[in-house]
NULO-999652 format. One record per residue: y negated, z, x of N, C-alpha, C in turn; residue number from 1; chain. Coordinates in nm, 4 decimals, padded with zeros to 6 digits. Layout:
BEGIN
        n.v        n.w        n.u       ca.v       ca.w       ca.u        c.v        c.w        c.u   pos   unit
          Y          Z          X          Y          Z          X          Y          Z          X   NUM      A
...
This chain:
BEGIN
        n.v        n.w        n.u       ca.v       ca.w       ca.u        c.v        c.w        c.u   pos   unit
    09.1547   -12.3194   -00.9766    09.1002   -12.3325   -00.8424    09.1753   -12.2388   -00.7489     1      A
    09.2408   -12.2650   -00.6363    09.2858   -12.2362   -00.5551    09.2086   -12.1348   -00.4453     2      A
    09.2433   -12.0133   -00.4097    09.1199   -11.9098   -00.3380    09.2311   -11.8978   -00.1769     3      A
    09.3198   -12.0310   -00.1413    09.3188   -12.0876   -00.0381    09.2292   -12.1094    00.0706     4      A
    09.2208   -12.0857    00.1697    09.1002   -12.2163    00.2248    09.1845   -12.2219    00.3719     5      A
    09.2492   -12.3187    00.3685    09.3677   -12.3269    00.5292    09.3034   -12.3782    00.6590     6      A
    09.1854   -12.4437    00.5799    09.1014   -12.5231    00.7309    08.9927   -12.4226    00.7746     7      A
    09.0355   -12.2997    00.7319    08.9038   -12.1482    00.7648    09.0429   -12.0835    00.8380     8      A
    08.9454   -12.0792    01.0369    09.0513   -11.9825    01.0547    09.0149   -11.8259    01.0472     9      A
    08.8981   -11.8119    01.0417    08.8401   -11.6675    00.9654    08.9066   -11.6587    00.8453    10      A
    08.9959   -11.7319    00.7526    09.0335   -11.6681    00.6036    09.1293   -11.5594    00.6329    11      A
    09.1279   -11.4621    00.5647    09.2090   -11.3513    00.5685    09.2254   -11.2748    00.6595    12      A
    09.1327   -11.2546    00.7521    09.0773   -11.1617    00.8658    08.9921   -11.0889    00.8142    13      A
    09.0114   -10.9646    00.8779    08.8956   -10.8923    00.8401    08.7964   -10.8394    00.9492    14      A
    08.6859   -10.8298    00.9601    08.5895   -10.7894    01.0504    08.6616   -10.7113    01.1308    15      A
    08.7210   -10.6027    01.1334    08.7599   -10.5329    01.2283    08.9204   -10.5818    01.3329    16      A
    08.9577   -10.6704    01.2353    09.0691   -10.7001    01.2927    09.0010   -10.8460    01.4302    17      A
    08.8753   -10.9110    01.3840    08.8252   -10.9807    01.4527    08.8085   -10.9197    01.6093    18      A
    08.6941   -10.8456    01.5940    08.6631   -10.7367    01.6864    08.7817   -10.6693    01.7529    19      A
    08.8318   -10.6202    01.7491    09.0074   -10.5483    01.7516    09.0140   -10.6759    01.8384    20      A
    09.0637   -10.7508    01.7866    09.0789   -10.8894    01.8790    08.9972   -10.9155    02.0038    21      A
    08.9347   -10.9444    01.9880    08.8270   -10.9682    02.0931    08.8258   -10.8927    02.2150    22      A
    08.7914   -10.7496    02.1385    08.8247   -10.6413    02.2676    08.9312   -10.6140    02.3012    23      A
    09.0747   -10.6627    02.2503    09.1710   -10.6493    02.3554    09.1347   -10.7682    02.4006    24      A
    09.1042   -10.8792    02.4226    09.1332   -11.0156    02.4846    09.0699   -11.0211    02.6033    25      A
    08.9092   -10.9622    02.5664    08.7825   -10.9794    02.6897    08.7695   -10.8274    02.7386    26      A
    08.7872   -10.6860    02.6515    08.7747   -10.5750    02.7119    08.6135   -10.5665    02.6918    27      A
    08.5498   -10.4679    02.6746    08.4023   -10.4600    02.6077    08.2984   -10.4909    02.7159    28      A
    08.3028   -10.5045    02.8242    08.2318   -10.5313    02.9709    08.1927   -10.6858    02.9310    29      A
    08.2937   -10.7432    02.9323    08.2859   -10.9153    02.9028    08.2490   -10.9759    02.7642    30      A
    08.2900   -10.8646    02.6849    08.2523   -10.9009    02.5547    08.1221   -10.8949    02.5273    31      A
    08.0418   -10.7686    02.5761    07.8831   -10.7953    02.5965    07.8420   -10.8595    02.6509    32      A
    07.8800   -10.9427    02.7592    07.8298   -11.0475    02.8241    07.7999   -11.1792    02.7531    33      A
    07.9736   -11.1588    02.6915    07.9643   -11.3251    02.5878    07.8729   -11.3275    02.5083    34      A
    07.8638   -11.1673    02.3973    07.7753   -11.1377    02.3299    07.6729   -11.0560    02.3090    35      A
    07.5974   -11.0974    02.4088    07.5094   -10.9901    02.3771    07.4329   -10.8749    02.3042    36      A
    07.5424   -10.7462    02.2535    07.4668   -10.6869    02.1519    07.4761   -10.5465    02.2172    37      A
    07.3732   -10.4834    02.1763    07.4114   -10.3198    02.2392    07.5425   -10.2382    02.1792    38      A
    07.5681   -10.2627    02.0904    07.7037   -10.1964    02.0459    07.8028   -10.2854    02.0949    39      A
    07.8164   -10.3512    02.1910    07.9620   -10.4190    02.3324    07.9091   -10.3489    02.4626    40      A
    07.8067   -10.3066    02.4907    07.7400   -10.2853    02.6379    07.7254   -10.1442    02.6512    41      A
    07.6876   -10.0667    02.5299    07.6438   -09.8929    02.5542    07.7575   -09.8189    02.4756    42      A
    07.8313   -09.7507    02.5519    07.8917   -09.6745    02.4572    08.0042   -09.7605    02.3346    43      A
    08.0464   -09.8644    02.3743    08.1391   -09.9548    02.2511    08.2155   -09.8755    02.2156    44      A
    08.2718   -09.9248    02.0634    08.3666   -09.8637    02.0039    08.3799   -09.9662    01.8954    45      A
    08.4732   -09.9734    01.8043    08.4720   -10.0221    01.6979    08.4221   -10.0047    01.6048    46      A
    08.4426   -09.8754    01.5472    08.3637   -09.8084    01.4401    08.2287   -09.8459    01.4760    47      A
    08.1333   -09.8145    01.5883    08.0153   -09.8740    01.5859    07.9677   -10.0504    01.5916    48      A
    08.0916   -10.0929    01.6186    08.0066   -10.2090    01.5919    08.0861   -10.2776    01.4698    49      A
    08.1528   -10.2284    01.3816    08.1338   -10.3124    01.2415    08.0070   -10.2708    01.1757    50      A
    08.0215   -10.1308    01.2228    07.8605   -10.0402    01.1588    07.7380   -10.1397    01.1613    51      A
    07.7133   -10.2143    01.2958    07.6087   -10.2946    01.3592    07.6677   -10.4319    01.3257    52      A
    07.7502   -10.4967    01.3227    07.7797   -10.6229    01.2574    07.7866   -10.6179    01.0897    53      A
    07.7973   -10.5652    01.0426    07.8113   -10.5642    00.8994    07.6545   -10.5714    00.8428    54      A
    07.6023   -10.4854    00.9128    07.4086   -10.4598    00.8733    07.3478   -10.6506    00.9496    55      A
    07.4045   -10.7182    01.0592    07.2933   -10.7336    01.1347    07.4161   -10.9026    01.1323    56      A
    07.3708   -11.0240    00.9686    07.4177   -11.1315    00.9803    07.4210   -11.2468    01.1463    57      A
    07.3434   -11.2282    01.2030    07.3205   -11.3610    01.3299    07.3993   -11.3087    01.4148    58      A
    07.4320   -11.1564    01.4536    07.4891   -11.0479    01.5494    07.6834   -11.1301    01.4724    59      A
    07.6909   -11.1077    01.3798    07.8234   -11.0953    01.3032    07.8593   -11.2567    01.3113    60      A
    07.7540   -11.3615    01.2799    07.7847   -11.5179    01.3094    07.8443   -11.4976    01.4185    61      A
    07.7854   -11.4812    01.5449    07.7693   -11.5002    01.7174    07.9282   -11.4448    01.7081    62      A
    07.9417   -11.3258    01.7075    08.1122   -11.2992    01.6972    08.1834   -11.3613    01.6534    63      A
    08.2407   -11.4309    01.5003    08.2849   -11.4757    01.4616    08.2626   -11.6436    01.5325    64      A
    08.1798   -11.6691    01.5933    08.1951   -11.8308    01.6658    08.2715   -11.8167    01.8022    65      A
    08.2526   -11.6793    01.8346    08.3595   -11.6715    02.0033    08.4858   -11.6601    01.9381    66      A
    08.4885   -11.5834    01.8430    08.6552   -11.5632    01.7801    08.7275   -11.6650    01.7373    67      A
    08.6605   -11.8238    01.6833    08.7011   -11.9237    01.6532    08.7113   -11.9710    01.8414    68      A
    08.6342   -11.9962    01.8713    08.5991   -12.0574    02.0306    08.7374   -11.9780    02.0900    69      A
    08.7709   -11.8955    02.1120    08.8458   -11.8205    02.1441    08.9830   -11.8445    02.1419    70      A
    09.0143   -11.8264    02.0262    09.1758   -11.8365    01.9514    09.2131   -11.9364    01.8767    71      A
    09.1000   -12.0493    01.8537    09.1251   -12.1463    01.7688    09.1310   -12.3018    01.8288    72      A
    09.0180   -12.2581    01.9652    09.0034   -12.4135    02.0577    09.1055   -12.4257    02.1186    73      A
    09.1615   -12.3570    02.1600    09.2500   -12.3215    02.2684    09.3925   -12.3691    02.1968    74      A
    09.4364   -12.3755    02.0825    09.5619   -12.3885    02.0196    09.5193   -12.5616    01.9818    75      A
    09.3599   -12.6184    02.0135    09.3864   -12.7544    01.9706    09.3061   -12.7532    01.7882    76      A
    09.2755   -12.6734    01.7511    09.1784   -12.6845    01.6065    09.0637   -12.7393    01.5982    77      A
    09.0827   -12.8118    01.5208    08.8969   -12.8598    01.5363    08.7835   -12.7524    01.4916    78      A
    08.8253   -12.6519    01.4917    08.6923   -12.5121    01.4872    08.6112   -12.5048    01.5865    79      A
    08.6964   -12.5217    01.6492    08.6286   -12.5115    01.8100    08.5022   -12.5606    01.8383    80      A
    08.4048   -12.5066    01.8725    08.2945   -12.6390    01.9584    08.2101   -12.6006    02.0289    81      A
């Protein structure tokens, strides 16, 4: 069995490199907006919010669907939606 998966554009990302992403793209002002969590709006940093995404699954979905929405619609993937 093959530990492939090419139609995942989350494979071989890692949480922080997501985030990392994000906040250079939107800058943490906009990024709390998109997503509403207190670790994008008070005080952001990275270190605090894998801290708070790693503990808090629906918080960590919601990111990972702008990060597809984001970098994946935009190139034409069907991730997008």
């Amino acid at each position: 069995m093959s530990s492939t998966q090419p139609n995942n554009p989350l494979h071989g990302l890692t949480l922080e490199a997501i985030v990392t992403r994000l906040a250079g793209h939107y800058g943490w002002e906009q990024l709390g907006a998109l997503v509403q969590i207190n670790c994008f709006r008070q005080d952001p940093s990275i270190k605090s919010s894998l801290k708070f995404l790693r503990k808090t699954q629906w918080a960590r979905t919601e990111v990972e669907a702008l990060y597809v929405r984001t970098f994946h619609q935009a190139a034409g993937s069907p991730w997008g939606a």
